[in-house]
C-alpha positions in Angstrom: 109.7 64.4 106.6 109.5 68.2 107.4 108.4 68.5 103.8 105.2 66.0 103.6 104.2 67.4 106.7 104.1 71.0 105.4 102.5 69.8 102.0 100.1 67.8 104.0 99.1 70.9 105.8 98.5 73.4 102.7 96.7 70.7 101.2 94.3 71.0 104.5 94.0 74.4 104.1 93.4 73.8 99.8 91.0 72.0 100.9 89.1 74.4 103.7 89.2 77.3 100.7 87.5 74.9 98.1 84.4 74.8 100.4 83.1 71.4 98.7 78.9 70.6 99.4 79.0 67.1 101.1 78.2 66.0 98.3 80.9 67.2 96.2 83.2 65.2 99.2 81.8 62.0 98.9 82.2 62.4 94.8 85.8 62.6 95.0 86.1 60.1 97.6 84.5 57.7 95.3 86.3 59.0 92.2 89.7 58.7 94.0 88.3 55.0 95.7 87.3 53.6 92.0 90.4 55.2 90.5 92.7 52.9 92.3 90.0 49.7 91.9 90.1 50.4 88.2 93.0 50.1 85.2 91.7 53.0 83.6 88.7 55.9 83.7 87.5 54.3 80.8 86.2 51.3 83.4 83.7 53.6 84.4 83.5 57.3 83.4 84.0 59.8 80.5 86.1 62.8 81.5 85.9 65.7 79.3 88.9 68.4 79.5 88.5 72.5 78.4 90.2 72.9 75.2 88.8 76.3 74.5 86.1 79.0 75.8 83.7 76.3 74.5 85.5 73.8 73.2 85.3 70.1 75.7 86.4 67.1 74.3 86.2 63.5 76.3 89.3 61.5 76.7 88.0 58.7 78.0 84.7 57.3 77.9 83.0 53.6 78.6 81.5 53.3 75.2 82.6 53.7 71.5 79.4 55.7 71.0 79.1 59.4 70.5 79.8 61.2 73.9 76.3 62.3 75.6 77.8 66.2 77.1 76.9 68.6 74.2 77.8 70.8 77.0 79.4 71.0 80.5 76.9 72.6 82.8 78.6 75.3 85.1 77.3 73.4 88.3 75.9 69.6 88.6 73.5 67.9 86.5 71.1 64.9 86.0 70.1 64.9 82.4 69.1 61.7 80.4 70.6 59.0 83.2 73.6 60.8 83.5 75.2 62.8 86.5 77.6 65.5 84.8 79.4 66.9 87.6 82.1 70.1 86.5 85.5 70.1 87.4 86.8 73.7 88.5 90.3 74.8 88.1 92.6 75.7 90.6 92.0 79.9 90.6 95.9 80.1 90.8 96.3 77.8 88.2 93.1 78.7 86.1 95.0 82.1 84.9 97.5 80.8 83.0 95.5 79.4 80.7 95.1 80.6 77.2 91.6 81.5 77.4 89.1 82.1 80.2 86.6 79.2 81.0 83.0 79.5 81.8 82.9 79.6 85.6 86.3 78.1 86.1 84.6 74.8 84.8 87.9 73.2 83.3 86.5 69.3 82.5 83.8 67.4 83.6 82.9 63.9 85.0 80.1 62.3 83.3 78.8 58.9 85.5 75.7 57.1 83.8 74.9 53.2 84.3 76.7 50.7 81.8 74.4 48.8 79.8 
């Protein structure tokens, strides 16, 4: 129990140093909320990962079409019906890859309406 509690608490103070807008919150509230509605991400978003300096690829997406993000913006987006919304990397974490990304930007979410 000792153990959750402490992971609980530098999770609390994870969060604090991330300094997340409000409306950054309420995007991973509703992420996290339709994660656990959903089977997969493919029910409702594409998520692109950092492969290289400038190199994102989606692995999953909502439609067999061509993926809409010819590149992941360094802060949040509304382009074409889409919200693109970056995913930063943990700074600790972020090092150890084997190339530095733009901004920290490591993915991205890309919400748009289904057809």
């Amino acid at each position: 129990m000792l153990q959750i509690q402490r992971r609980i608490h530098e999770k609390m103070d994870d969060y604090k140093d991330y300094s997340f807008s409000a409306t950054e919150k309420r995007a991973l509230m509703i992420f996290f909320d339709l994660a656990q509605e959903f089977d997969s991400l493919e029910d409702f978003l594409p998520l692109y990962l950092a492969m290289g300096p400038d190199d994102f690829v989606p692995v999953g997406r909502t439609e067999s079409r061509a993926p809409v993000c010819s590149s992941v913006p360094l802060e949040k987006d509304f382009r074409g019906g889409h919200l693109f919304i970056p995913i930063r990397g943990n700074l600790e974490l972020v090092d150890q890859l084997p190339f530095k990304p733009a901004g920290d930007v490591i993915g991205c979410f890309e919400f748009y309406k289904m057809e």
